[in-house]
Structure formats: C-alpha cells, structure tokens
C-alpha positions in Angstrom: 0.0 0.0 0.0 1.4 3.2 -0.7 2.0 6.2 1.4 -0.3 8.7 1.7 0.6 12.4 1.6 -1.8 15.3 2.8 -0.5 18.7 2.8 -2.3 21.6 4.6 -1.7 25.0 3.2 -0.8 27.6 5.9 -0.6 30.5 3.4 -2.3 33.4 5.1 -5.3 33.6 3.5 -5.9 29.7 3.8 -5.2 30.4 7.5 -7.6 32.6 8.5 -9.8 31.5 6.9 -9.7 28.0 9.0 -6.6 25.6 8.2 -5.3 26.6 11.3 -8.6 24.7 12.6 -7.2 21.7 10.9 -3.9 21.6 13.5 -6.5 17.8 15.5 -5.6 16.4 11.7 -2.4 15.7 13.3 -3.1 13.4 16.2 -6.3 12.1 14.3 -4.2 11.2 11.6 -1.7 9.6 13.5 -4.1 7.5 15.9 -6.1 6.6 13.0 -3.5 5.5 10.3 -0.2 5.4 12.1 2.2 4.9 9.7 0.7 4.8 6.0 -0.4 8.5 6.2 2.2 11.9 6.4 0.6 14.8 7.3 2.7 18.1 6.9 2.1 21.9 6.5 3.1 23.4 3.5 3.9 27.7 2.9 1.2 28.0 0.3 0.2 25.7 -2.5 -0.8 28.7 -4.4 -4.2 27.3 -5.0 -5.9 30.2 -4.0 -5.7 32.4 -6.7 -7.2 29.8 -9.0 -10.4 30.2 -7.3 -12.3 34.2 -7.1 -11.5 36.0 -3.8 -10.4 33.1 -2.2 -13.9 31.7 -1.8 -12.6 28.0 -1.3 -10.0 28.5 1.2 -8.9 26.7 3.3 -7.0 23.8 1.2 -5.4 20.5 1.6 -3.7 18.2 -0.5 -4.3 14.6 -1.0 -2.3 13.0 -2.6 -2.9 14.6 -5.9 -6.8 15.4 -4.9 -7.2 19.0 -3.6 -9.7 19.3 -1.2 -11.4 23.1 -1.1 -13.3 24.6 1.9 -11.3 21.9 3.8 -12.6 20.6 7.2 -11.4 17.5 9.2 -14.3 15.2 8.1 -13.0 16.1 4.1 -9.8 15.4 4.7 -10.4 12.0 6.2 -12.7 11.4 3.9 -10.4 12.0 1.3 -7.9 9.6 2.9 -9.9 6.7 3.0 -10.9 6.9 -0.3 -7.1 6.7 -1.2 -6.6 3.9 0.9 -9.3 1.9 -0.9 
C-alpha cells in the first residue's frame, strides 16, 4: 500500500480562513492511520488564486486530490478513499 501524503496550506489567506482549525488532523491522523499516512504543512500551495477572492479556502492536498473549503471530516474522507 502506498503512502499517503496530505498537505495543509498555511498561506495566510488559507489560515484565516480555518486551516489553522485543521492543527486535531495531526493526532487524528496519526491514531487513526499510524504509519501509512504523512501529514505536513506546507507555505502556500498557491491554490488560491485559482479560485475568485479566495472563496474555497482553506485547502489540503491529497495526494494529488485537492480538497477546497477543507474541514477535518473532508480530509479524512479524502484519505480513506485513497486507501481503498
């Protein structure tokens, strides 16, 4: 099974407005997957400037998904459907 990679963007618009909510992925993550999931924070993944005054922030990577308006239950969510 391969490794699964989630990065949280902690550029400042994607932090205010709520990936610094996101800080219980850590320990969730961990309990729940142990080893077959890295979760890290990541400067900016320049993401928001795709989307019109930042209406989608905050985001998080998975894997290659990007998950928009991010929240704990998306990102796990996310997870699991990469460890199908």
């Amino acid at each position: 099974m391969a490794k699964v990679n989630v990065k949280v963007c902690l550029g400042t618009t994607c932090f205010v407005m709520g990936s610094s909510n996101l800080q219980e992925l850590l320990d969730l993550v961990q309990k729940k997957y142990g080893e077959d999931v890295s979760v890290s924070g990541s400067p900016c993944l320049g993401l928001c400037s795709i989307d019109w005054e930042f209406s989608k922030a905050p985001y998080v990577k998975v894997n290659d998904e990007i998950i928009k308006e991010a929240t704990v239950e998306k990102v796990i969510a996310a997870i699991d459907r990469e460890l199908k």
